[in-house]
N, CA, C and O atoms as a printed pandas DataFrame, in Angstrom:
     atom_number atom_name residue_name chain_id  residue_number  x_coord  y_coord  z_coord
0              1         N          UNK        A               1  111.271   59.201   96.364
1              2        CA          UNK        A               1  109.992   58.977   95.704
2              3         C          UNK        A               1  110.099   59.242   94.205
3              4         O          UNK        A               1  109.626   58.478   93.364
4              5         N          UNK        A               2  111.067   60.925   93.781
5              6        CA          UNK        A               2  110.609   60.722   92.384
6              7         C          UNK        A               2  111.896   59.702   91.530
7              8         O          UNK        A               2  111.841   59.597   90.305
8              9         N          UNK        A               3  112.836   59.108   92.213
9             10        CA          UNK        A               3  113.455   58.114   91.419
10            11         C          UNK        A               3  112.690   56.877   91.507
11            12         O          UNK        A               3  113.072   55.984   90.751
12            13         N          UNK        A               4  111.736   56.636   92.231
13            14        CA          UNK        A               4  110.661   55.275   92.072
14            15         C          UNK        A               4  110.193   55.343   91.130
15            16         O          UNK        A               4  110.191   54.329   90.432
16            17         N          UNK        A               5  109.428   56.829   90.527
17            18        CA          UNK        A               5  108.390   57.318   89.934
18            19         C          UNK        A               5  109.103   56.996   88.627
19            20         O          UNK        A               5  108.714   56.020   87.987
20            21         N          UNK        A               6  110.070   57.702   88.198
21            22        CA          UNK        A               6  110.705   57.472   87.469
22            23         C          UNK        A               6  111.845   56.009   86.793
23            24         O          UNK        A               6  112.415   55.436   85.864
24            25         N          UNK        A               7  111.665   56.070   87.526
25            26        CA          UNK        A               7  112.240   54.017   87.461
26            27         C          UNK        A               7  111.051   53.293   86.881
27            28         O          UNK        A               7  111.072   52.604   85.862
28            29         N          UNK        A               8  109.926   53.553   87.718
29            30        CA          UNK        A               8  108.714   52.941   87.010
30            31         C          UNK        A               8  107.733   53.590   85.784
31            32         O          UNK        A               8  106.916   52.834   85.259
32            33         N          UNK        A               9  107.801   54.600   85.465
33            34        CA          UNK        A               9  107.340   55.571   84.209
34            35         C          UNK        A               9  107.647   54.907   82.988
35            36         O          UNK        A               9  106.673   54.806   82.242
36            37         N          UNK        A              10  108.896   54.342   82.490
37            38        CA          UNK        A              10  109.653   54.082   81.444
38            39         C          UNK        A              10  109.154   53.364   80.303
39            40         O          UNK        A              10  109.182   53.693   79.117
40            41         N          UNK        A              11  108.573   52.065   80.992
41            42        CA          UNK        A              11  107.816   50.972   80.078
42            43         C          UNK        A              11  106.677   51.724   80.071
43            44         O          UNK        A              11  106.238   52.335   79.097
44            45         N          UNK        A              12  106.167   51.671   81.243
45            46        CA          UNK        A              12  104.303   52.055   80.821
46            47         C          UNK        A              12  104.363   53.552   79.740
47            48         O          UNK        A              12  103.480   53.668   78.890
48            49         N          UNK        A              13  105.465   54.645   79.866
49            50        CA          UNK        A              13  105.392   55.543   78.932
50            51         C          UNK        A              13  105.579   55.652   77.677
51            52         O          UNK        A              13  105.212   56.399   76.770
52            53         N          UNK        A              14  106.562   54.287   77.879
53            54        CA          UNK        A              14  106.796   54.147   76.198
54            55         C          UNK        A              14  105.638   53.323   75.634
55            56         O          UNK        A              14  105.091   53.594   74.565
56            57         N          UNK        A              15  105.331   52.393   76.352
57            58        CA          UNK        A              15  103.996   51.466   75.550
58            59         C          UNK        A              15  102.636   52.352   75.301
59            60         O          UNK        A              15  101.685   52.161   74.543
60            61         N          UNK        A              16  102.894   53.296   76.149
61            62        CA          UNK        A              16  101.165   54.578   76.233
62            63         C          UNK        A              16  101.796   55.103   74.622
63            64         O          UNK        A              16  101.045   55.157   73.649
64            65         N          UNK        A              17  103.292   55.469   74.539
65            66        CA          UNK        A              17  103.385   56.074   73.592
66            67         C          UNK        A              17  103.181   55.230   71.824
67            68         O          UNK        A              17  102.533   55.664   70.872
68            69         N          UNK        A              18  103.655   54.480   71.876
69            70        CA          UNK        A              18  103.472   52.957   70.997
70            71         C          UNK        A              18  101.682   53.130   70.394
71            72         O          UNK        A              18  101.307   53.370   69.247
72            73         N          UNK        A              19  101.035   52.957   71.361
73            74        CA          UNK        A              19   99.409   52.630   71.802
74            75         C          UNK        A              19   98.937   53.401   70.825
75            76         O          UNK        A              19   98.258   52.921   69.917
76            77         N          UNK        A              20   99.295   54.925   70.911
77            78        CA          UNK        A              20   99.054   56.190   70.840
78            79         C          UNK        A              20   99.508   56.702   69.226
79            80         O          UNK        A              20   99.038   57.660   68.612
80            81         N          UNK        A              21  100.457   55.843   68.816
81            82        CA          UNK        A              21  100.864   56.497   67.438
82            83         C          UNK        A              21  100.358   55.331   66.630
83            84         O          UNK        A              21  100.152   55.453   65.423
84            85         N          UNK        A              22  100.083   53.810   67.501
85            86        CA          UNK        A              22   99.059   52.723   66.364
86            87         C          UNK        A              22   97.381   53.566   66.143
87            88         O          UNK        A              22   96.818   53.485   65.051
88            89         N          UNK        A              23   96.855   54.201   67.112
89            90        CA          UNK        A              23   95.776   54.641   67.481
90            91         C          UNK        A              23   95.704   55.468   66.573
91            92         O          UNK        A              23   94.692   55.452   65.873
92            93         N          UNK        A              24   97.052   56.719   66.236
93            94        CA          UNK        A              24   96.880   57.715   65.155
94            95         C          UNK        A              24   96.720   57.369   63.610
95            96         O          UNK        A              24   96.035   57.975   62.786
96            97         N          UNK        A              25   97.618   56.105   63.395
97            98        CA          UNK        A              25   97.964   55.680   62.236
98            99         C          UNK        A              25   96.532   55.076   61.828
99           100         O          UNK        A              25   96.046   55.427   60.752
100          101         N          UNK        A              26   95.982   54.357   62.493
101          102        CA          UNK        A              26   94.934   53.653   62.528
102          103         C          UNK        A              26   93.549   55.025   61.693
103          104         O          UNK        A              26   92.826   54.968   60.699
104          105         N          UNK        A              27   93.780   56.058   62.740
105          106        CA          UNK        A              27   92.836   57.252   62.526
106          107         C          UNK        A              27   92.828   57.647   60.590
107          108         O          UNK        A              27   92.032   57.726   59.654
108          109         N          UNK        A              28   93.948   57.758   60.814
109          110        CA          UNK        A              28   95.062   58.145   59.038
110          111         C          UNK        A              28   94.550   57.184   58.222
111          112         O          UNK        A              28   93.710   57.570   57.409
112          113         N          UNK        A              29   94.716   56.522   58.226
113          114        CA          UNK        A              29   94.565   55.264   57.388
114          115         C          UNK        A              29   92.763   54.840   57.034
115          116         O          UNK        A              29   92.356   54.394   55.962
116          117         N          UNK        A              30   92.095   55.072   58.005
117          118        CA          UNK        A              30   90.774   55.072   57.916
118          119         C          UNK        A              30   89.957   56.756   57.733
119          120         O          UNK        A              30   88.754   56.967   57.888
120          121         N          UNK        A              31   90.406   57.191   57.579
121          122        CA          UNK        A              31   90.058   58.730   57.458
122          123         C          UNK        A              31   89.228   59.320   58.262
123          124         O          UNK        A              31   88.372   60.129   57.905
124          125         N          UNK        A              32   89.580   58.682   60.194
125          126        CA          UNK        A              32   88.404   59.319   60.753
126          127         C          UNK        A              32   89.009   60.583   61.921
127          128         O          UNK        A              32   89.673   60.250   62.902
128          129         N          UNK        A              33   88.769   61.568   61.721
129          130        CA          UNK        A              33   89.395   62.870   62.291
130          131         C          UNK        A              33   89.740   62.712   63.878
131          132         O          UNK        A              33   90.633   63.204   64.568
132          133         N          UNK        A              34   88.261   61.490   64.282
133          134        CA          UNK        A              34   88.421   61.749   65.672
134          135         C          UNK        A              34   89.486   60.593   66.363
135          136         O          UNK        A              34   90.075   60.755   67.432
136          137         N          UNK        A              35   89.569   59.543   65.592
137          138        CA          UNK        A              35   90.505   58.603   65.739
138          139         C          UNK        A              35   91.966   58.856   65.732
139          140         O          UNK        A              35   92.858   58.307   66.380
140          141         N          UNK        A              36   92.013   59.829   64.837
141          142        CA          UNK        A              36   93.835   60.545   65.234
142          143         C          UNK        A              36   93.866   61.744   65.313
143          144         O          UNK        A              36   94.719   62.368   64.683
144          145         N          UNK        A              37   92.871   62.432   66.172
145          146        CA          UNK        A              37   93.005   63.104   67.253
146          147         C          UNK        A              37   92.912   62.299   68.526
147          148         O          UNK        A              37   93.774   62.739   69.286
148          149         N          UNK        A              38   92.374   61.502   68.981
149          150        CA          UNK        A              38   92.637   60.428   69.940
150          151         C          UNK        A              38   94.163   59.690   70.164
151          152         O          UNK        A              38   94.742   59.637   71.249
152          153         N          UNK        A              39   94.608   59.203   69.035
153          154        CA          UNK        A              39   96.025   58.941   68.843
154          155         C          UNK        A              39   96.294   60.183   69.279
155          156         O          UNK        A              39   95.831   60.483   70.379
156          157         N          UNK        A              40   97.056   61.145   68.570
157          158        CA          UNK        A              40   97.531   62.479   68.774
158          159         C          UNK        A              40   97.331   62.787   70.655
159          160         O          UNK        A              40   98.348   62.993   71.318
160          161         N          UNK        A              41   96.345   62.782   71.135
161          162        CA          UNK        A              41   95.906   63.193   72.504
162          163         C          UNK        A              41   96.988   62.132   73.488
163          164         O          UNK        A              41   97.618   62.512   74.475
164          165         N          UNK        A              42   96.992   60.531   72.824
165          166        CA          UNK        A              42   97.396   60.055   74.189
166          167         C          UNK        A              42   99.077   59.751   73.626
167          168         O          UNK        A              42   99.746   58.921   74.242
168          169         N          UNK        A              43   99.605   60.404   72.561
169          170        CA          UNK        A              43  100.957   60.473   72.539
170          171         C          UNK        A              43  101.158   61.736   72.852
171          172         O          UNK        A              43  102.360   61.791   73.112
172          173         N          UNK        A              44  100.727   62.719   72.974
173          174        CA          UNK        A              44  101.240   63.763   73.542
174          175         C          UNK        A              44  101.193   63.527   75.003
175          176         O          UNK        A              44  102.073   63.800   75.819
176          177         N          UNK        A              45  100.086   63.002   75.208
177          178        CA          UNK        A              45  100.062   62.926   77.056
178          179         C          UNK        A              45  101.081   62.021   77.576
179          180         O          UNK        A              45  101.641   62.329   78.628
180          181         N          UNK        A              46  101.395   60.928   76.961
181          182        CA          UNK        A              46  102.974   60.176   77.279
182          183         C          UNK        A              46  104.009   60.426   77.216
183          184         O          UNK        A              46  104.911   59.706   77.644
184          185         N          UNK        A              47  104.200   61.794   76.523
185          186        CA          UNK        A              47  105.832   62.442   76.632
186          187         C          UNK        A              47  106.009   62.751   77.903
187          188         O          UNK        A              47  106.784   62.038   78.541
188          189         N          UNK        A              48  105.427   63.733   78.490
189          190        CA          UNK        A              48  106.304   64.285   79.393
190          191         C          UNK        A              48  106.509   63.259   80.459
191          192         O          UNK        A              48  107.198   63.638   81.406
192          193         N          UNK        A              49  106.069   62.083   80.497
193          194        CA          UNK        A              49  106.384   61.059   81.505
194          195         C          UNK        A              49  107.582   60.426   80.874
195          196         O          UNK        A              49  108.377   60.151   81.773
196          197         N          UNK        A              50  107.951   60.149   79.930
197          198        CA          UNK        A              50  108.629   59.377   79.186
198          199         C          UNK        A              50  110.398   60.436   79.330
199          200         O          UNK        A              50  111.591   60.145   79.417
200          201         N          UNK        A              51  109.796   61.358   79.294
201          202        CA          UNK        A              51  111.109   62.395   79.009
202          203         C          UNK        A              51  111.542   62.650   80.504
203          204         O          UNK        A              51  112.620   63.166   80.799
204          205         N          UNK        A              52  110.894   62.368   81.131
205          206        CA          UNK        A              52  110.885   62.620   82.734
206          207         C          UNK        A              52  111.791   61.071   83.032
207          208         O          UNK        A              52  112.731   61.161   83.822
208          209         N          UNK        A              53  111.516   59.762   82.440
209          210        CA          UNK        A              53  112.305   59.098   83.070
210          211         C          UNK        A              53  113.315   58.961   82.193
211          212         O          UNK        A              53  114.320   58.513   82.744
212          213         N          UNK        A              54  113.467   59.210   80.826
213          214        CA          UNK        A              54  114.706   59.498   80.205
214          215         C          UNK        A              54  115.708   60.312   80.664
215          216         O          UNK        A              54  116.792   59.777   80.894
216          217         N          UNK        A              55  115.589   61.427   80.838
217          218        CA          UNK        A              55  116.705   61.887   81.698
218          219         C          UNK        A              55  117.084   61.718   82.729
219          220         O          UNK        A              55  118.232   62.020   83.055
220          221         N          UNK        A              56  115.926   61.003   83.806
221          222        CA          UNK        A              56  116.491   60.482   85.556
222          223         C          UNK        A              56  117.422   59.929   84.775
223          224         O          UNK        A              56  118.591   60.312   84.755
224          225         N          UNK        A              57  116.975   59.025   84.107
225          226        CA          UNK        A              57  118.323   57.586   83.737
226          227         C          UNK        A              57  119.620   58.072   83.123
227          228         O          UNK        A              57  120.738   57.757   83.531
228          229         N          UNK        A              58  119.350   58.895   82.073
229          230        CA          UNK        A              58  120.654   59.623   81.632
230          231         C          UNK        A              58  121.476   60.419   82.693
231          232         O          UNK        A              58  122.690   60.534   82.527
232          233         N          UNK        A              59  120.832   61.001   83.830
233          234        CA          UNK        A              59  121.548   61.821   84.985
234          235         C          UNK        A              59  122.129   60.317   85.592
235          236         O          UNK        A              59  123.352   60.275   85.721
236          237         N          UNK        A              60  121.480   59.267   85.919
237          238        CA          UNK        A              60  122.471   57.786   86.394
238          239         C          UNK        A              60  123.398   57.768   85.621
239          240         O          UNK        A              60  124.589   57.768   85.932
240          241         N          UNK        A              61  123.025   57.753   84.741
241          242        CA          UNK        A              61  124.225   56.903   83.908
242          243         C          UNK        A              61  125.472   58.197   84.193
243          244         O          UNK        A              61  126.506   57.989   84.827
244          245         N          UNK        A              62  125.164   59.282   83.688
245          246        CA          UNK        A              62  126.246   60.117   84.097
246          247         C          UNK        A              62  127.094   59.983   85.333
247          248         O          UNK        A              62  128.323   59.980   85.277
248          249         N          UNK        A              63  126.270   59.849   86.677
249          250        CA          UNK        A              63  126.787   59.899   87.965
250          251         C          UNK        A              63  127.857   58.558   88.042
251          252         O          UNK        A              63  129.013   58.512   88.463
252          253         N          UNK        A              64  127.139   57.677   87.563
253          254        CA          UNK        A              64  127.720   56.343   87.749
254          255         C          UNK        A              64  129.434   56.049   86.953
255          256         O          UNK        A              64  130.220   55.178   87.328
256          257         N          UNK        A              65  129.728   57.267   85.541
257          258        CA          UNK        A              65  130.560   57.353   84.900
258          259         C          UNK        A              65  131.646   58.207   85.334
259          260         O          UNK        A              65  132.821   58.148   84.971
260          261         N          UNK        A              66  130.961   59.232   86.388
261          262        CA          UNK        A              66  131.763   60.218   86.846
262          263         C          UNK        A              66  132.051   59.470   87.953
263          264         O          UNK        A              66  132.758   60.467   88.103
264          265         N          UNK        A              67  132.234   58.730   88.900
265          266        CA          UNK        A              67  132.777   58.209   89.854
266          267         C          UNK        A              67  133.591   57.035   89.580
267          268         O          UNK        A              67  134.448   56.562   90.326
268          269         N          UNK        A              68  133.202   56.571   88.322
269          270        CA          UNK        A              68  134.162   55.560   87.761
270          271         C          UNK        A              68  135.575   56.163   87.136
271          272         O          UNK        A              68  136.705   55.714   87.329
272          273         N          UNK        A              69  135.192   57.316   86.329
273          274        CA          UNK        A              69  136.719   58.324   86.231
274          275         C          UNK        A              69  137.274   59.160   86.893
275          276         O          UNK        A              69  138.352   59.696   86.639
276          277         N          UNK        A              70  136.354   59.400   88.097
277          278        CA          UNK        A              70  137.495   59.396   89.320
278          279         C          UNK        A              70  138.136   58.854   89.768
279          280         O          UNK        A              70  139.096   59.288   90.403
280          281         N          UNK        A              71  137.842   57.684   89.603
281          282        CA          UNK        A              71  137.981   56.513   90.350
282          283         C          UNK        A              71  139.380   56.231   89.172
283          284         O          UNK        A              71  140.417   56.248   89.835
284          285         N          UNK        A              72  139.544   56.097   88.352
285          286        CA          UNK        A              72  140.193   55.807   87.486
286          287         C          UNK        A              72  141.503   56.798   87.160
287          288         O          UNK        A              72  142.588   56.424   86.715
288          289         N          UNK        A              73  141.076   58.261   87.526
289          290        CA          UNK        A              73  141.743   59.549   87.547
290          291         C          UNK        A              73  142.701   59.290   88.797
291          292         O          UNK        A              73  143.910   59.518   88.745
292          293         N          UNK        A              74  142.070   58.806   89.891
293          294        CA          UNK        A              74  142.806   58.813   90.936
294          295         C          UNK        A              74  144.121   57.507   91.126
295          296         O          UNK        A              74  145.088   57.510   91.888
296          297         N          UNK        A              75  143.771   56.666   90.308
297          298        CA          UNK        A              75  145.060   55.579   90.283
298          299         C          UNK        A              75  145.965   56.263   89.209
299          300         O          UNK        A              75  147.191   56.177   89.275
300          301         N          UNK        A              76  145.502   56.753   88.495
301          302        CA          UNK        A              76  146.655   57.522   87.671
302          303         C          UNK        A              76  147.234   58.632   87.962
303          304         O          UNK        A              76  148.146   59.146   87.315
304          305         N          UNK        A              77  146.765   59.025   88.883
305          306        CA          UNK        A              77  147.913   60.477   90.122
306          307         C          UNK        A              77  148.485   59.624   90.592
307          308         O          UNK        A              77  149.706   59.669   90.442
308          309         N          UNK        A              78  148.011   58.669   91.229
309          310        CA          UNK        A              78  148.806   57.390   92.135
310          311         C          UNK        A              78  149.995   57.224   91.576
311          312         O          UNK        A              78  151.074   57.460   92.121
312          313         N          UNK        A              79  149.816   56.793   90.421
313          314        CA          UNK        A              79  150.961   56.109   89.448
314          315         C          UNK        A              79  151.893   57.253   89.383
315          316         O          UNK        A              79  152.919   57.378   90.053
316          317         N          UNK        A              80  151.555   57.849   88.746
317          318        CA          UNK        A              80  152.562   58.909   88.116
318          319         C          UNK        A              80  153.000   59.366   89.492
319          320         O          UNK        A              80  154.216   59.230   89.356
320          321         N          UNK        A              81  152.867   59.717   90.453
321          322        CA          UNK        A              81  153.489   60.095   91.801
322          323         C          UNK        A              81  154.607   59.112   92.194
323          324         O          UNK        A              81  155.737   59.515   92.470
324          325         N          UNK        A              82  154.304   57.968   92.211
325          326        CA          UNK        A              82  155.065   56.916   92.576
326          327         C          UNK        A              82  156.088   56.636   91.521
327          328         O          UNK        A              82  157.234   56.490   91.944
328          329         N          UNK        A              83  155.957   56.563   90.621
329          330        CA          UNK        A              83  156.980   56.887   88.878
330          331         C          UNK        A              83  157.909   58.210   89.247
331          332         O          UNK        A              83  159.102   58.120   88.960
332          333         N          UNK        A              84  157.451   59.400   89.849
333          334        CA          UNK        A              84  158.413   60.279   90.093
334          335         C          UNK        A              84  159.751   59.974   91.189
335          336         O          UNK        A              84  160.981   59.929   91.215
336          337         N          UNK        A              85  158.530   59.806   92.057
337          338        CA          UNK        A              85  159.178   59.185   93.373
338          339         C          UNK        A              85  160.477   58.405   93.307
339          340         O          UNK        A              85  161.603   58.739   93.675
340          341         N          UNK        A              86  159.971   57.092   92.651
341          342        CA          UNK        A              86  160.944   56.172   92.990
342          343         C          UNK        A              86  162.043   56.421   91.751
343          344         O          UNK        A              86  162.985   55.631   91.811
344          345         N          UNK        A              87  162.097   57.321   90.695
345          346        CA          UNK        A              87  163.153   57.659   89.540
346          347         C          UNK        A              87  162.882   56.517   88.693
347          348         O          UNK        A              87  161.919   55.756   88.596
348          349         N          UNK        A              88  164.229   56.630   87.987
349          350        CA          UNK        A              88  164.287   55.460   86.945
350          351         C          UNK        A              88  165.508   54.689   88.198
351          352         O          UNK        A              88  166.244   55.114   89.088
352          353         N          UNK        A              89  165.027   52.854   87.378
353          354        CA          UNK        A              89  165.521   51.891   88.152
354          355         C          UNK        A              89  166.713   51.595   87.173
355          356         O          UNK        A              89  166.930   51.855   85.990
356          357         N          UNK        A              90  167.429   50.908   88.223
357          358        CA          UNK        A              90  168.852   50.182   87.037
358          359         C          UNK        A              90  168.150   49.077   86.318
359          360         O          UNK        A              90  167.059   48.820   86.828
360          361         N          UNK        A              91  168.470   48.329   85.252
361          362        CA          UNK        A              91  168.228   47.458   84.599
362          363         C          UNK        A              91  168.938   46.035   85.575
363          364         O          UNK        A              91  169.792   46.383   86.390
364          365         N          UNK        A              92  168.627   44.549   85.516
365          366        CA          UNK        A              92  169.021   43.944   86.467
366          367         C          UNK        A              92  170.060   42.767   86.618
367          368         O          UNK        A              92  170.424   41.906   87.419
368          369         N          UNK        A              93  170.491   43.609   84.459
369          370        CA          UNK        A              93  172.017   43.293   84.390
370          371         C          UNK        A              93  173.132   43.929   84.835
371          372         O          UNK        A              93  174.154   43.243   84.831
372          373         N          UNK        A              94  173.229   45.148   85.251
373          374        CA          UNK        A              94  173.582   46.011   85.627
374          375         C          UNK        A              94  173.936   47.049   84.482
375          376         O          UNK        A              94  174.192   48.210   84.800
376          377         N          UNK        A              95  173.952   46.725   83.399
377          378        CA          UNK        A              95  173.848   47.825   81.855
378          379         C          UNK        A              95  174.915   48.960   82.045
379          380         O          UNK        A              95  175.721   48.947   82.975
380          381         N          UNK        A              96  174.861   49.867   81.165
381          382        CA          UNK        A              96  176.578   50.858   81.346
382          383         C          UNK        A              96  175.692   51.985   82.200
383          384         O          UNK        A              96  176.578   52.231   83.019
384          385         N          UNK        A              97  175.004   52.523   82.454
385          386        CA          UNK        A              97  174.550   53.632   83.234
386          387         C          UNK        A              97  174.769   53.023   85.210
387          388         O          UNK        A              97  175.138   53.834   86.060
388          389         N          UNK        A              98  174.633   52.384   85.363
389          390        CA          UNK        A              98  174.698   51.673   86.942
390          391         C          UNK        A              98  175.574   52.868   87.709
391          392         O          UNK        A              98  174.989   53.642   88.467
392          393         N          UNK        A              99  176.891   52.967   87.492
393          394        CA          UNK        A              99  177.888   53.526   88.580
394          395         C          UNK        A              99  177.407   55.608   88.166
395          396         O          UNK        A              99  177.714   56.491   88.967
396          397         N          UNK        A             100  176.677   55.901   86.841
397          398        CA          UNK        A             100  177.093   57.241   86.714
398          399         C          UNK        A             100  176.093   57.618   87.651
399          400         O          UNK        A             100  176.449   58.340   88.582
400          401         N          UNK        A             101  174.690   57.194   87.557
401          402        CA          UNK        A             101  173.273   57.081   88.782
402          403         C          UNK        A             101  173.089   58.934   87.874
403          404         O          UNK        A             101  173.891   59.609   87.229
404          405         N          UNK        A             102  171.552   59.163   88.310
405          406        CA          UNK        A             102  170.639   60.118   87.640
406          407         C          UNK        A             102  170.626   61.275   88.535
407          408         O          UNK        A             102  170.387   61.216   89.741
408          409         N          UNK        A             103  171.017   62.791   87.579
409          410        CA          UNK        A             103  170.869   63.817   88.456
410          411         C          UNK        A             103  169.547   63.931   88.663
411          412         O          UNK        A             103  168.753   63.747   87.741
412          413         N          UNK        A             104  169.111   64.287   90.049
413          414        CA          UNK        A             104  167.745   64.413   90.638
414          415         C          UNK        A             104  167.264   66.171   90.655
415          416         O          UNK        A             104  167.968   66.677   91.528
416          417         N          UNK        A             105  166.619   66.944   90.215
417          418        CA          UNK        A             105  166.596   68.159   89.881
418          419         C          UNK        A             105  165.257   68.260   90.950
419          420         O          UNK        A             105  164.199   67.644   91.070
420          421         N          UNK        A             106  165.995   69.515   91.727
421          422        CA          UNK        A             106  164.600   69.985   92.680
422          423         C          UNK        A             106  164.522   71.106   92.569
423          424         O          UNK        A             106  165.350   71.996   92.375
424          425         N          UNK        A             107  163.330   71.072   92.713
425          426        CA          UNK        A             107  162.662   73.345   93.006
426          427         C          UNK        A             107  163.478   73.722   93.775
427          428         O          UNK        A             107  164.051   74.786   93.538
428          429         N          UNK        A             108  163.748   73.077   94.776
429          430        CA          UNK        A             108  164.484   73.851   96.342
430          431         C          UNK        A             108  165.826   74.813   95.781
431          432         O          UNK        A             108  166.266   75.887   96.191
432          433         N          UNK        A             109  166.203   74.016   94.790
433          434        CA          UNK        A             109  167.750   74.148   94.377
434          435         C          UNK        A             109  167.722   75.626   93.142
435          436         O          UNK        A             109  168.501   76.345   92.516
436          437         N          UNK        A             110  166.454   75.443   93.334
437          438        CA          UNK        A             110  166.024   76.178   92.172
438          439         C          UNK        A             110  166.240   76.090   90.590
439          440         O          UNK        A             110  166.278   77.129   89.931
440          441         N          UNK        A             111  166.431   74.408   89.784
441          442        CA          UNK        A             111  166.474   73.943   88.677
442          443         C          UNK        A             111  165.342   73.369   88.270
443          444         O          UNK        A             111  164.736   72.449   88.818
444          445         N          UNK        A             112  165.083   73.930   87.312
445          446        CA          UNK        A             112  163.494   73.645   86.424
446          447         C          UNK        A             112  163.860   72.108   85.524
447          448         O          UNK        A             112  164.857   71.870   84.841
448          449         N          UNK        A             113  163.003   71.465   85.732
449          450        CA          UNK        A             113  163.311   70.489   84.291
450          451         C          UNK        A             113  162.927   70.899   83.069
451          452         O          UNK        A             113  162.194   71.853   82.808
452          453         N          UNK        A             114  163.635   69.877   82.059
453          454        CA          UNK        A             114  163.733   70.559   80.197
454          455         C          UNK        A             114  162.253   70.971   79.896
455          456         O          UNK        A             114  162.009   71.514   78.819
456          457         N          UNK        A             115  161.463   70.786   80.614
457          458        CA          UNK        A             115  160.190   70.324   79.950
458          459         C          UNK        A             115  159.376   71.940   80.267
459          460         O          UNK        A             115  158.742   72.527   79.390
460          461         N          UNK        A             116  159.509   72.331   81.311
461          462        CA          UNK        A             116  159.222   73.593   82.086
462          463         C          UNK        A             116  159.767   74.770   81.781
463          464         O          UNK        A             116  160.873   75.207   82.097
464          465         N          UNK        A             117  158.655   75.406   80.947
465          466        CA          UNK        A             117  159.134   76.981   80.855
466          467         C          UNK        A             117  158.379   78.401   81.621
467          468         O          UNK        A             117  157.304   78.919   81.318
468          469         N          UNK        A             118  159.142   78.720   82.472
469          470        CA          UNK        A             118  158.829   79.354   83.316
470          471         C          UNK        A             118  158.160   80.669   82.684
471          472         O          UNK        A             118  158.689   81.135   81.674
472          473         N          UNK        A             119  156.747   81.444   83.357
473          474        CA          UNK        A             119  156.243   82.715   82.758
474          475         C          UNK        A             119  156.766   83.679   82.846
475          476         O          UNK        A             119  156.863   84.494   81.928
476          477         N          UNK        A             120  157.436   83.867   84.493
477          478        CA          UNK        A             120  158.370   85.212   84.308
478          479         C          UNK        A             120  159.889   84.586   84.727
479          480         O          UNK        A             120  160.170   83.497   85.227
480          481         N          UNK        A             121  160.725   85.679   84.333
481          482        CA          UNK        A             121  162.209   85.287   84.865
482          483         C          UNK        A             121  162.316   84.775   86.216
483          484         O          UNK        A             121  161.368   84.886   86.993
484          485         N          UNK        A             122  163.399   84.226   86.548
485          486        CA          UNK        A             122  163.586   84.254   88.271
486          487         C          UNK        A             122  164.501   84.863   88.857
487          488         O          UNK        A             122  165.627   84.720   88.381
488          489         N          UNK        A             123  164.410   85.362   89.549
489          490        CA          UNK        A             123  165.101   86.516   90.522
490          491         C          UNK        A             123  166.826   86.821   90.556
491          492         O          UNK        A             123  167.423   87.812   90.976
492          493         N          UNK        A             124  167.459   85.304   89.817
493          494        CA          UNK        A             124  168.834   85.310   89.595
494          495         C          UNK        A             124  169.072   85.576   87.909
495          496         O          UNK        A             124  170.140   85.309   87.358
496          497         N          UNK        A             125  168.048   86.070   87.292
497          498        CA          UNK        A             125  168.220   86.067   85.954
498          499         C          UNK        A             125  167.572   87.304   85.254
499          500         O          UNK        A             125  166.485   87.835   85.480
500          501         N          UNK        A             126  168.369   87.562   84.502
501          502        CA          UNK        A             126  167.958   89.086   83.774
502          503         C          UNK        A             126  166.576   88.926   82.872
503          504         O          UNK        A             126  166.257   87.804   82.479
504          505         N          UNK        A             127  166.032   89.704   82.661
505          506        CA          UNK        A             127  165.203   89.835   81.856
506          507         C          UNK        A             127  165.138   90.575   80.738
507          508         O          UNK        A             127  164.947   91.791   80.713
508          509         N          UNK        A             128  165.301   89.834   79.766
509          510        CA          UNK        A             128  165.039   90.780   77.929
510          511         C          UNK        A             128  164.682   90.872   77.572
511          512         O          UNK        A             128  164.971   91.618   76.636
512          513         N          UNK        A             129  163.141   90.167   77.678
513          514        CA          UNK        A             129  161.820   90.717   77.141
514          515         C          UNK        A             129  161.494   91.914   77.109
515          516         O          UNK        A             129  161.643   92.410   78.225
516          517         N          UNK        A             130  161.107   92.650   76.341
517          518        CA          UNK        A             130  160.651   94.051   76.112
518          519         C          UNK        A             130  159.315   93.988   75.431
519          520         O          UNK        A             130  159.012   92.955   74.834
520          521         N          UNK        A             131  158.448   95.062   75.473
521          522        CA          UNK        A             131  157.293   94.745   75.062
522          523         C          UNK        A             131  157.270   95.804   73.679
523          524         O          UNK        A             131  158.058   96.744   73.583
524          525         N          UNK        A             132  156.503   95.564   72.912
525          526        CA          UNK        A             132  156.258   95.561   71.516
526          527         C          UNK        A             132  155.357   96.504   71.570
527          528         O          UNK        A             132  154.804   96.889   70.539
């Protein structure tokens, strides 16, 4: 119900609001106190409808962006999983690397790649950190 409410609020709140600040200007311009206080009365009374369907819509638009970069997040774990997986390929001239083929580095073995620096030592390795 209140995303109906709000789906339908939008125009009629903004045109109440429109209505409401010609109504004031109108008051201003003719110097009559009660004429933009009248303006004044029915633009204040159109905000909180107006702000009410401004943000339903801004909470859409959000939801609708966050499932699209999931959505988008999740082919790119895809990828990069499958990029690990399958290594680097030979080229399909056969190029000078073909016969030497790529060392494959695993945790099991307990070899870190270049990229990975470990927080504490590991259990086959001394430690020289000292604290300060």
């Amino acid at each position: 119900m209140t995303r109906l409410i709000a789906r339908r609020a939008l125009v009629p709140s903004t045109a109440t609001v429109s209505v409401g600040i010609v109504i004031g200007l109108v008051g201003v311009l003719l110097d009559s106190l009660g004429i933009w206080r009248f303006g004044l009365l029915v633009t204040v009374a159109a905000f909180p409808p107006l702000c009410y369907a401004l943000v339903h819509r801004a909470l859409q638009a959000s939801d609708d962006q966050l499932a699209s970069t999931h959505r988008a997040g999740y082919q790119l774990a895809l990828f990069h999983v499958a990029e690990g997986l399958l290594g680097p390929v030979a080229p399909p001239d056969g190029g000078e690397d073909v016969g030497q083929g790529t060392r494959q580095r695993t945790a099991a073995a307990g070899a870190l790649p270049d990229n990975v620096r470990p927080f504490r030592a590991r259990d086959d390795e001394e430690d020289n950190r000292k604290a300060v």
